[in-house]
N, C-alpha and C positions, 0 to 999 in steps of 0.2 A: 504494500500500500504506500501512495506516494505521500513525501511529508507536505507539500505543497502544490493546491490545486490552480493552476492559473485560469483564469476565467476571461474572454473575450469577444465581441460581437463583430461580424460584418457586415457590410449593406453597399454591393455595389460600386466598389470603394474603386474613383477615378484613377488613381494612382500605384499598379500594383508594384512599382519597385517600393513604393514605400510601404505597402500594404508586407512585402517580403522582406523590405528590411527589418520591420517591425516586431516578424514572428519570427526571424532569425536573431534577433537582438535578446529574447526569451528562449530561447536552441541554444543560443553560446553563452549561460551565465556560467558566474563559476559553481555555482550551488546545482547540482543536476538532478535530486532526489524532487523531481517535479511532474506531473501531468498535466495537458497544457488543454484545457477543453473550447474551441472557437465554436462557433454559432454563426451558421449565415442567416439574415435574416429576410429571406424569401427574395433574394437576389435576382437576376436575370438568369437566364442557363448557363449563356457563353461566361460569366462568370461568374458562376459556384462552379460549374466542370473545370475552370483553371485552378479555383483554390482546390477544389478535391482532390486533383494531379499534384498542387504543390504540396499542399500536406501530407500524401502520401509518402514525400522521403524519411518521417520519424513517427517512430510506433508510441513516441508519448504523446503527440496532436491525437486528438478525438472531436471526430467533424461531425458537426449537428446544425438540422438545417429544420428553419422555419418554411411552412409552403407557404403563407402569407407574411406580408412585414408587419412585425406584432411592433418594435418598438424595443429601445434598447433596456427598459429595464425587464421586460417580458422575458428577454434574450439572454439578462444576465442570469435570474430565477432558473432558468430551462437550464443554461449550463451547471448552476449549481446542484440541480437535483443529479448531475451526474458527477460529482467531484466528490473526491474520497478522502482528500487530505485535510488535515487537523487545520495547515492554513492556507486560506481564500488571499491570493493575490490578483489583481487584477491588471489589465493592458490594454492599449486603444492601438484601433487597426493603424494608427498614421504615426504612431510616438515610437520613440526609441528609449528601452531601458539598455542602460551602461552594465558591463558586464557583472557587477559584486551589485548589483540592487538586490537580487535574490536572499544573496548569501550576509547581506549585511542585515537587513531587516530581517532574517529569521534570527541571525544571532541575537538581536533585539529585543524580540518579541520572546523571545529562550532565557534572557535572563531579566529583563522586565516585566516580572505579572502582572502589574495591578495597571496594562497597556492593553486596550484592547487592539488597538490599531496601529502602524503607522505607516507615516507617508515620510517624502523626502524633498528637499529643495530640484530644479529643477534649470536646467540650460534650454529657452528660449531659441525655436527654431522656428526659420520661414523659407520654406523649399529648401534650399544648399545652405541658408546662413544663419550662422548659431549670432544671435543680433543680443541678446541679453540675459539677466539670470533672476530668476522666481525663489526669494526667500521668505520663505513660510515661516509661521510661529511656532515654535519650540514644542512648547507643551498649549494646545490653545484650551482656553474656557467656554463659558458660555456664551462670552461676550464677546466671544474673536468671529461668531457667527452673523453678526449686526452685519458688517462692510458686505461679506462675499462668506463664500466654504472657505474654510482655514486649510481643507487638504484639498489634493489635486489625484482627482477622481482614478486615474489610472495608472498610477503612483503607488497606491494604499497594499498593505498589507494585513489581513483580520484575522482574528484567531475563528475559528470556524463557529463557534456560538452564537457570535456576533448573528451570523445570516440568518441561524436556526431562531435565535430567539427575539429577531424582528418581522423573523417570515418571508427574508429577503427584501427585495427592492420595492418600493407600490407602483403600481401598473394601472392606477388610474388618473385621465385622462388632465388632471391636474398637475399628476408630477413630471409629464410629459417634458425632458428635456434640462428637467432639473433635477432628475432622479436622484443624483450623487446628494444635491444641498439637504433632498429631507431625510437622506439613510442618514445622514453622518448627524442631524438634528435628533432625530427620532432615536441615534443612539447615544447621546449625553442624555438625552430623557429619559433612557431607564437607567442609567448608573456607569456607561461605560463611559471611558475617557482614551483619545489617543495622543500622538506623538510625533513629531517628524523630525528625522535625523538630519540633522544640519549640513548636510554633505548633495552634492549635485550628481545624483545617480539616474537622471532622467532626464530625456532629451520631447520637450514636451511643445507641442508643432503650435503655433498662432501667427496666423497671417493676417491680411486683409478679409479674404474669406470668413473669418471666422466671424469678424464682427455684423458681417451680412447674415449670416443666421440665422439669429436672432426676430422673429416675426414677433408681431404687435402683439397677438395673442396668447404668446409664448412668454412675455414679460407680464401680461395680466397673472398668467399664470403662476410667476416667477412673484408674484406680489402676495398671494393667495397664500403660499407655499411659505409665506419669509411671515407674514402673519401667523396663521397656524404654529408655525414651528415656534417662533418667539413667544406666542402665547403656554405654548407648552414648558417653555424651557426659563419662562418669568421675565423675559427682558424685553416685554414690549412697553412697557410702561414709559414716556418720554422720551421712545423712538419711532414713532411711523414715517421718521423721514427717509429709514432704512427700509419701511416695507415699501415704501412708495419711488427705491432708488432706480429699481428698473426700468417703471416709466420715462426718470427724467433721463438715464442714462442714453435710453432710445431717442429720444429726441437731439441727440448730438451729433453732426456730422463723421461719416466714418473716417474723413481723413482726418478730423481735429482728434477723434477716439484714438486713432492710430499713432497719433504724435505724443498724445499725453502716456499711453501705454508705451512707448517707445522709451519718455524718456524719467517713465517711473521704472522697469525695469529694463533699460538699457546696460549695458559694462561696455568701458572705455577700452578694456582690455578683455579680450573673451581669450582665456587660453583652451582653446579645444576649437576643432576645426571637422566638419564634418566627413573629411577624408580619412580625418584617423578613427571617426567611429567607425566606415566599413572596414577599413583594415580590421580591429579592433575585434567587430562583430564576427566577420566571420573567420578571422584569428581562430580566435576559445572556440568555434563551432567546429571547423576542421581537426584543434584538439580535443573534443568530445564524441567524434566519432571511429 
């Protein structure tokens, strides 16, 4: 039985060298006691028969396929009924983990108990170029929830109770797209508390694109979602300026968005270059086979 089960969604993904660097960047960590379970989520033919073929090179991938697109916390729920290991890590079709992300957050969560979780800092990629660096909060509270999620969704590492005794992800039509914001709420609300290792073991993709995604009704949503959860977690009391951030966030041009995100997490100096994560990546892959 594997000590860690990684859990991932697909949907069509325009990019498949990235979609392959991705699941090769979880192939080559250096922690290899892993089972790695993806989900397409009712994709086109011509690709799910390419990831089925790519995934076919290692007996730890386990491919599971929605016939319709449920949605990615649907997609997470479905992989975890099939994951065996004590810990739920997770990974996004387009991101890259750094090779010791495995292996350092298990050692973490191994000698840290009273953690249900952790995530880690992150290197800022847009296509080829690692442009800046995502420093998350240490140990966050309840209050690191008001801004934004204190952790970065496919980053995280759970001890597997976590899933069991939230029930996994909510799959209705409210947490559509903010899935991550209310799991990681809904779990300071019964007792659990996480952590993010101060170390940049993830290479975590935001473009322009990304800020487009975001639809009208997905930030109603994202409003709903920061009420409820603040209500539950006691800190809505002389904040609605945070449940009401989404709205105003939308109403700002994506290039002004772009430049202000640029240059809150910008570095003057990025030492990492995304030629030496392929090397890097499929380096450890070639030694693990």
């Amino acid at each position: 039985m594997p000590v860690i089960s990684v859990l991932m969604g697909t949907y069509n993904e325009p990019d498949k060298k990235q979609l392959a660097l991705a699941i090769d960047s979880i192939l080559g960590q250096t922690f290899q006691d892993f089972e790695y379970i993806i989900c397409d989520d009712g994709s086109r033919s011509e690709f799910y028969q390419w990831l089925k073929k790519f995934c076919s090179k290692d007996s730890r991938i386990r491919l599971l396929h929605n016939e319709r697109n449920r949605g990615l916390a649907y997609t997470l729920n479905r992989c975890f009924a099939y994951a065996s290991g004590r810990y739920i890590a997770r990974m996004d079709a387009d991101d890259i983990s750094l090779p010791q992300r495995l292996e350092k957050q298990f050692l973490f969560l191994e000698k840290q108990k009273r953690y249900a979780l952790t995530g880690c800092n992150a290197w800022m990629l847009d296509g080829t170029v690692v442009w800046g660096k995502r420093r998350l909060v240490k140990n966050p509270d309840r209050t690191d929830f008001l801004y934004t999620s204190p952790f970065i969704h496919p980053a995280v590492m759970m001890r597997r109770e976590v899933m069991e005794q939230l029930y996994g992800y909510d799959v209705t039509t409210v947490s559509y797209r903010v899935e991550d914001y209310d799991f990681f709420m809904r779990m300071y609300e019964v007792g659990f508390v996480g952590h993010n290792l101060q170390e940049e073991l993830f290479l975590y993709r935001e473009s322009e694109k990304s800020y487009k995604k975001r639809k009208f009704r997905f930030r109603i949503n994202e409003c709903i979602v920061r009420y409820k959860g603040f209500t539950r977690l006691g800190i809505l009391r002389g904040n609605m300026c945070y449940v009401l951030k989404p709205l105003v966030t939308g109403l700002i041009p994506v290039s002004v968005m772009r430049r202000y995100r640029r240059k809150l997490f910008g570095a003057e100096d990025v030492p990492i270059r995304l030629e030496y994560v392929y090397r890097t990546v499929h380096s450890k892959e070639e030694e693990n086979t």
